[in-house]
C-alpha positions in Angstrom: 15.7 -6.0 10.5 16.3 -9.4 10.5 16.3 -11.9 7.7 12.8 -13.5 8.8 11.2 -9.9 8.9 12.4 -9.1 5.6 11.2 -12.1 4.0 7.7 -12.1 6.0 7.8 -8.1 4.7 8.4 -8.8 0.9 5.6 -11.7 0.8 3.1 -9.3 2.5 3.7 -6.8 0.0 3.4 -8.8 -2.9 0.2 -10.7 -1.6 -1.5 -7.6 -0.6 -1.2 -6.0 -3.7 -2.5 -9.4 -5.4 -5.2 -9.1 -3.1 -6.3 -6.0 -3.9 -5.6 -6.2 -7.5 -7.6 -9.8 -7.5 -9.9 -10.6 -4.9 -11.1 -7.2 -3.7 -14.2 -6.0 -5.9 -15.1 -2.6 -4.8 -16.1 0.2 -7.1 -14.8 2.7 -4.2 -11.1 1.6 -5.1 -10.1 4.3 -7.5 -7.2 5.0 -9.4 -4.5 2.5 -9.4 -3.5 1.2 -5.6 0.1 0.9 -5.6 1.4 -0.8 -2.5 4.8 0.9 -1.2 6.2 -0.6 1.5 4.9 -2.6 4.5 6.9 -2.0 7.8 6.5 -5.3 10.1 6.9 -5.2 14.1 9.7 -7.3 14.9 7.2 -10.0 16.2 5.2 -10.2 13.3 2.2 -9.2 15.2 1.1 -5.6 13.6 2.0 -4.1 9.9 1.8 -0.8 8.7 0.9 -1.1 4.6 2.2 2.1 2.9 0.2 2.5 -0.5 -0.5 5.2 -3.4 -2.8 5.8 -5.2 -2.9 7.8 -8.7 -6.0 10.1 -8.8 -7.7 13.0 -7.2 -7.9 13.7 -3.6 -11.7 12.2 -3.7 -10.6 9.4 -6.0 -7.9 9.0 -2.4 -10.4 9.4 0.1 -12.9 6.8 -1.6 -9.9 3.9 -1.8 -8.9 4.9 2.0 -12.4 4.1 3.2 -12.8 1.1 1.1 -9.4 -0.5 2.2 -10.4 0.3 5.5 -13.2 -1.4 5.2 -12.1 -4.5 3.8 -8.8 -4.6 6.2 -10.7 -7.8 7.7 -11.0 -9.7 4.1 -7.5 -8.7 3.3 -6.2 -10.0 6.6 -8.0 -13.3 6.3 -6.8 -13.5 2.9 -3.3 -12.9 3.7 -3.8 -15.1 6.6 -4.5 -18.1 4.1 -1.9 -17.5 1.4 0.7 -16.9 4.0 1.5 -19.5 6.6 2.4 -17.2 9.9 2.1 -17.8 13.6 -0.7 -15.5 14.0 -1.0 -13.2 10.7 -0.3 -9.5 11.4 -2.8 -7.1 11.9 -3.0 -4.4 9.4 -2.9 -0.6 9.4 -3.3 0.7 5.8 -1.3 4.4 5.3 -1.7 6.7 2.3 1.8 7.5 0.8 1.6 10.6 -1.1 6.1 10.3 -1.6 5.6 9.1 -5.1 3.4 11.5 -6.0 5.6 14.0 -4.2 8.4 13.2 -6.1 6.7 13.4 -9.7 5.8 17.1 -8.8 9.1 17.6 -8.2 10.3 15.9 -11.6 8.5 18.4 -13.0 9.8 21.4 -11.7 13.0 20.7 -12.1 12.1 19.6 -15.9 10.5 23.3 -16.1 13.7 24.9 -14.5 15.6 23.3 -17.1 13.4 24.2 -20.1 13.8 27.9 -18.8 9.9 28.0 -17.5 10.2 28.9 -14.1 
């Protein structure tokens, strides 16, 4: 990856989050939306946005169908905060590995304590 793409991937990630946290006001965003990583084509054209969110499955399924839903707002939004070409479009992807690896924590935490 090259030093532009890494740079253009760091200041989507830190203005989608803002975006979300800030600008988007939708009851439907449950839980707290943590963004994970962004993964940018090598002409800046497309991103895939990696986020989490902490919650139940339905408190997931309501914050995938708002973000989908406001994909536009966020693109324009990024499109205005950061000066591109032509600003990526986006492709939001639910990223259950944190939440993977806090189950784990735990099991090993009860292996240790002599539960399991």
């Amino acid at each position: 990856m090259s030093l532009r793409n890494e740079r253009v991937r760091k200041a989507l990630m830190r203005e989608i989050s803002d975006i979300i946290f800030r600008e988007i006001k939708d009851p439907q965003i449950c839980g707290m939306v943590s963004i994970t990583d962004v993964d940018v084509s090598s002409d800046n054209s497309a991103a895939r946005v990696f986020y989490s969110v902490f919650g139940s499955d339905e408190a997931k399924e309501k914050t995938s169908r708002a973000l989908e839903r406001h994909v536009g707002q966020i693109r324009h939004e990024v499109g205005k905060r950061i000066r591109l070409r032509k600003t990526p479009t986006l492709l939001f992807i639910l990223d259950d590995s944190l939440e993977h690896g806090a189950k784990m924590s735990e099991l090993i935490n009860k292996i240790q304590r002599g539960e399991i």
